[in-house]
N, C-alpha and C positions, 0 to 999 in steps of 0.2 A: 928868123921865125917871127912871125906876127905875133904878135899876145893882144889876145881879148881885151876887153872892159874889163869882164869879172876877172883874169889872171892877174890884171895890172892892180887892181883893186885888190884882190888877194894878198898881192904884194906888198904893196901901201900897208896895209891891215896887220902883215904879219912884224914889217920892221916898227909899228907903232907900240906894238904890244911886246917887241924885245928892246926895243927904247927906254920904257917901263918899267921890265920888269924881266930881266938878261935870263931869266934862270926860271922863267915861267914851263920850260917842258919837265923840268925835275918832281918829284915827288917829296910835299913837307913830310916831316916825321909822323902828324896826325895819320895823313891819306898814306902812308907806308905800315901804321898800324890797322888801318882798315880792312888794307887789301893783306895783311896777312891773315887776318880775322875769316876775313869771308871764305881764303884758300879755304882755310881750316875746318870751316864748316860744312860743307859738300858744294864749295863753288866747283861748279863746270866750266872746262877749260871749251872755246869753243870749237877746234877742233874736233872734239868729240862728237857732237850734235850734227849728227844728217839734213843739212838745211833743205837735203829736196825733198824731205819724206817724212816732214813733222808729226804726221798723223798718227806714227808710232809712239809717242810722247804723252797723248790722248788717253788720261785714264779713263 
């Protein structure tokens, strides 16, 4: 298989930044408080949300 520019580049891009920083796709304790916060608050899961038919969301 051929790979592009951008894939190769993609590539490059992703072993630089695990080079870095091994553990960059984890969630710190901050952003694991946040995201439980916001569940908590009436976050919508997006699942939920009909993306073809947004106009019902339209107060």
């Amino acid at each position: 298989m051929i790979l592009t520019i951008f894939d190769r580049f993609y590539a490059f891009i992703k072993k630089l930044v695990q080079a870095w920083d091994p553990d960059y796709t984890k969630v710190t304790p901050q952003e694991a408080r946040e995201i439980a916060e916001a569940e908590a608050s009436g976050f919508v899961d997006e699942a939920d949300i009909n993306w073809d038919d947004l106009s019902q969301y339209i107060d």
